[in-house]
C-alpha positions in Angstrom: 18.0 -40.2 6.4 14.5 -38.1 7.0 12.9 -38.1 3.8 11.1 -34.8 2.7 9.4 -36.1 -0.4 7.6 -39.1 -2.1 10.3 -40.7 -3.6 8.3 -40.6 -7.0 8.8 -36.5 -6.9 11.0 -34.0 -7.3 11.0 -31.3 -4.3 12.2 -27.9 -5.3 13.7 -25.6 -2.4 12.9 -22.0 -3.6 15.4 -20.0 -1.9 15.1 -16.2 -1.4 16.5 -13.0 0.7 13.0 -11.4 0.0 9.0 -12.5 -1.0 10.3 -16.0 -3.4 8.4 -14.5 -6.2 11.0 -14.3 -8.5 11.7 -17.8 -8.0 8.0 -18.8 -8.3 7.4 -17.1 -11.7 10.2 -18.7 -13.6 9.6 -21.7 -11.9 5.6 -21.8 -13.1 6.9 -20.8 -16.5 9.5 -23.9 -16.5 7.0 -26.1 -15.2 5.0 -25.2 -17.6 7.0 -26.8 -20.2 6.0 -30.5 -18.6 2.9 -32.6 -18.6 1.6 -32.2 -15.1 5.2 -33.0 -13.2 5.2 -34.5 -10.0 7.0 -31.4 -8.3 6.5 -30.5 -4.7 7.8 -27.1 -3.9 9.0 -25.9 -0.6 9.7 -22.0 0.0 11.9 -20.2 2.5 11.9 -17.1 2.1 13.6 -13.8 4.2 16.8 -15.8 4.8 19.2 -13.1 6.0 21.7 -15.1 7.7 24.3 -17.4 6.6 22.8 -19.8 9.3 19.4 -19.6 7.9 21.5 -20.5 4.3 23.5 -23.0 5.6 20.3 -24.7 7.4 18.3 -24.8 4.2 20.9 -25.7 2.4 21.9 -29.1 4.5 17.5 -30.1 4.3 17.7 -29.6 0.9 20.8 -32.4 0.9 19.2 -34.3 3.1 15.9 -34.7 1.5 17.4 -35.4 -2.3 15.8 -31.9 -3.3 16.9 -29.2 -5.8 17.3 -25.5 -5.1 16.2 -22.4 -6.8 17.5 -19.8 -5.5 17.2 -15.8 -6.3 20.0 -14.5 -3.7 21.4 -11.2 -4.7 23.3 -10.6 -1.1 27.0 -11.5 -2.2 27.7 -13.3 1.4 24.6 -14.9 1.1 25.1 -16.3 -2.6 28.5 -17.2 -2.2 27.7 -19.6 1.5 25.0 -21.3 -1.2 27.2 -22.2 -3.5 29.3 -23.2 -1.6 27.8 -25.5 1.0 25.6 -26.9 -2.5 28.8 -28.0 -3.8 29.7 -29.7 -0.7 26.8 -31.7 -0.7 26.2 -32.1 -4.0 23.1 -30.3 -4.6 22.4 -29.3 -7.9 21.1 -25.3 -8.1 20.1 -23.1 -10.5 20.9 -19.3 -10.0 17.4 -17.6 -12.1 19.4 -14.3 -11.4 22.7 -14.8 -11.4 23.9 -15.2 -15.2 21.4 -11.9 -16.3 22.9 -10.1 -13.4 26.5 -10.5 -14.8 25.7 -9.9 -18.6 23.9 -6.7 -17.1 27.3 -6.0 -15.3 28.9 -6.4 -18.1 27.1 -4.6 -20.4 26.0 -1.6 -18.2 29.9 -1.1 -16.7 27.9 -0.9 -13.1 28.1 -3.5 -9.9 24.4 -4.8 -8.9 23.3 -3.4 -5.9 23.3 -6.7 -4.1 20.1 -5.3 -2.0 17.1 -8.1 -1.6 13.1 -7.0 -2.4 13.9 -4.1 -4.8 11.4 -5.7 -7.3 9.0 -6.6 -4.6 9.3 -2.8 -3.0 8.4 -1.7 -6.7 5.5 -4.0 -6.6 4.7 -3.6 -3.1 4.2 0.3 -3.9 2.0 -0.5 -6.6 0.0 -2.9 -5.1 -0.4 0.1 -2.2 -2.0 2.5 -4.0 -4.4 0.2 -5.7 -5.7 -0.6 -2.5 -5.7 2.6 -1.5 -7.7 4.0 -4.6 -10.3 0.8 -3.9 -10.5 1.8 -0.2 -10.9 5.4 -1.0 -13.8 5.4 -3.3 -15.8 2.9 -1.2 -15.3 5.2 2.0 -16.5 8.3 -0.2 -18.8 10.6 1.5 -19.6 9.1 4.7 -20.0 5.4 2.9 -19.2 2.3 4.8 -18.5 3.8 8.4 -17.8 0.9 10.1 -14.9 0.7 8.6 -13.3 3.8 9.2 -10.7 2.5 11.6 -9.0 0.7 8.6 -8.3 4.1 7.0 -4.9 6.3 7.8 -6.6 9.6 7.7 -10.4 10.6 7.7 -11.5 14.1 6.2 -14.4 15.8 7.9 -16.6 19.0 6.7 -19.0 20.6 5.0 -20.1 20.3 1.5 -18.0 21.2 -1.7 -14.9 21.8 0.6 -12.2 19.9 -1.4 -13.0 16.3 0.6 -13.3 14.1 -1.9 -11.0 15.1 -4.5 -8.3 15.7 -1.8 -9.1 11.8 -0.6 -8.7 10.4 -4.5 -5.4 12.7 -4.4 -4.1 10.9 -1.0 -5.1 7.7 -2.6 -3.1 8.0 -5.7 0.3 8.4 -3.0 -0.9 5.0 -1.4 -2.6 6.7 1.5 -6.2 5.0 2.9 -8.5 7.9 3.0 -12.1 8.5 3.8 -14.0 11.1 3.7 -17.3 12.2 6.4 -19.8 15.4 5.5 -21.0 17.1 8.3 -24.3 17.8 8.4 -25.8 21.0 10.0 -27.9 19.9 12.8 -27.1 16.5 12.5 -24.8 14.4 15.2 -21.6 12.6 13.1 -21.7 8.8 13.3 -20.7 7.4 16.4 -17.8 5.9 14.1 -16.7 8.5 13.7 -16.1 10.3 17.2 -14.7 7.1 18.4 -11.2 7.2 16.3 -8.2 8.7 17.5 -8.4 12.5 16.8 -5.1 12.4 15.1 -6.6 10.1 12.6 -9.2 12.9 11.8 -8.5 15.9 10.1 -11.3 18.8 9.2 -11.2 20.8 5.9 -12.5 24.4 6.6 -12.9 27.4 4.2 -14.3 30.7 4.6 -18.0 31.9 3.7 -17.5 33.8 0.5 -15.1 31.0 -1.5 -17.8 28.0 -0.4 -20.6 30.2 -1.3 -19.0 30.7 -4.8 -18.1 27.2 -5.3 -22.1 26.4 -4.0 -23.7 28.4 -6.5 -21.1 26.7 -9.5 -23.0 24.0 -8.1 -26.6 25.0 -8.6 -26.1 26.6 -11.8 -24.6 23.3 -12.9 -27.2 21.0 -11.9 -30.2 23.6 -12.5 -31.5 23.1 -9.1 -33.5 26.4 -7.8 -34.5 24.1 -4.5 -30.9 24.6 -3.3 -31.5 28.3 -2.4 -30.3 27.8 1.3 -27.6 25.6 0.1 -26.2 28.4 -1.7 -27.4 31.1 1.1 -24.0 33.0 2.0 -26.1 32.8 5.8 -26.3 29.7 6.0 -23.5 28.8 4.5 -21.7 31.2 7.3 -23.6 29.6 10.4 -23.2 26.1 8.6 -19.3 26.7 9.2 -19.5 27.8 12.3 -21.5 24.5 13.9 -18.6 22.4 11.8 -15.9 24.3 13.5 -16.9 24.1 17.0 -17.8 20.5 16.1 -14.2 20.1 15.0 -12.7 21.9 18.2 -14.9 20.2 20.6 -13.5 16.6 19.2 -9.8 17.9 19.3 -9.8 17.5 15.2 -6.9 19.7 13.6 -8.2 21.9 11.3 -6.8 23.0 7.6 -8.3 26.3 5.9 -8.5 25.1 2.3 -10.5 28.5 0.9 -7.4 29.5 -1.5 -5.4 26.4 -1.7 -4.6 23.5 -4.5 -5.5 20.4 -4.2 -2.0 19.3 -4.1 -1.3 21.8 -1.5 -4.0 20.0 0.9 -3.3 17.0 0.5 0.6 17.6 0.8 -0.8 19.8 4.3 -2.7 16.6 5.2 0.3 14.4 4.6 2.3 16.4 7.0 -0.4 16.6 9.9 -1.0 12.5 9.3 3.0 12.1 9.5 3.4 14.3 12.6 0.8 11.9 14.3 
């Protein structure tokens, strides 16, 4: 017989249909409980088959270890027990006996479906990353790294880029955000992602001109005359259009439109990809 352990420890088999996590949190708390055990654990996770079941099942036997197991997947739960009986292995269910009282209690079957917690988690974990990504890659920051993002928003100033990114972010999507500058090239970044990746944010003279000049009288800035200059403003559009056609960029006219009405327009575009 192959031995999987020190024979002075305990080895745990943590047996899951999804991430193990389940497993491993009540397992920490447990161990816990005990001054410095010698444990050794030993995961395998994603088992889907009753072959991969069976498998782990049989090493567990063979190397003296215990299972914890967290499989909701009736098939799946009932080859366990049963091969664990066979071989004597002793198991501990850390779903099992709360999914039954909840049964019980609720009048409803459990949906027998592996990763629902994790999915929940998963999501979460998503959109933090997102948000973190997101206000790194604000306003041109941090180029290099726009190939990490799912969709980039290009234009001119005070068109909705940012607070259309932070939206995006909040629904677990990556987004950057690049002004462009009259009279300046765009990074080379930039021009080198896939155009379907790229999306530019467009509005009409009078709307960005009104927004502007909120702008000025906000800060108290009287050097931001041409900023504010409805003819500049006009020919500052222009070169950012032809900029966007030239590079194949799709374009979305954001002059009268909510924030959650871009964003829900960029989501389409980035979907249609």
């Amino acid at each position: 017989m192959s031995s999987l352990m020190n024979p002075e420890m305990l080895t745990i088999f943590i047996l899951s249909g999804s991430t193990g996590r389940t497993c491993d949190e009540v397992l920490k708390a447990a161990l816990a409980q005990f001054d410095e055990p010698p444990v050794r654990i030993v995961r395998r996770t994603n088992l889907e088959s009753e072959a991969d079941v069976v498998r782990e099942v049989r090493a567990a036997a063979e190397g003296g270890a215990v299972i914890c197991h967290s499989l909701v997947v009736p098939r799946l739960h009932e080859v366990l027990r049963r091969e664990a009986t066979q071989l004597h292995v002793p198991t501990v269910d850390v779903l099992g006996p709360l999914l039954i009282l909840l049964q019980d209690q609720l009048g409803q079957q459990p949906r027998g479906l592996a990763g629902l917690a994790f999915q929940t988690q998963r999501e979460r974990l998503e959109r933090i990353d997102a948000v973190d990504y997101t206000l790194e890659h604000d306003d041109g920051a941090r180029v290099a790294d726009l190939a990490q993002a799912d969709v980039v928003l290009v234009g001119a100033s005070r068109v909705s880029k940012s607070v259309t990114c932070f939206y995006l972010a909040y629904e677990g999507v990556r987004a950057a955000n690049v002004p462009l500058i009259p009279n300046l090239e765009p990074p080379a970044e930039l021009l080198a992602l896939d155009r379907n990746k790229v999306i530019g944010l467009t509005m009409n003279p009078n709307r960005l001109q009104s927004l502007r000049q909120t702008r000025i009288k906000r800060l108290d800035e009287r050097a931001l005359d041409k900023y504010g200059s409805l003819h500049e403003i006009d020919a500052e559009l222009r070169e950012s259009e032809r900029l966007m056609a030239r590079c194949g960029w799709r374009r979305i006219d954001v002059s009268y439109m909510s924030v959650e009405e871009v964003a829900k327009e960029v989501l389409s575009l980035v979907r249609a990809s």
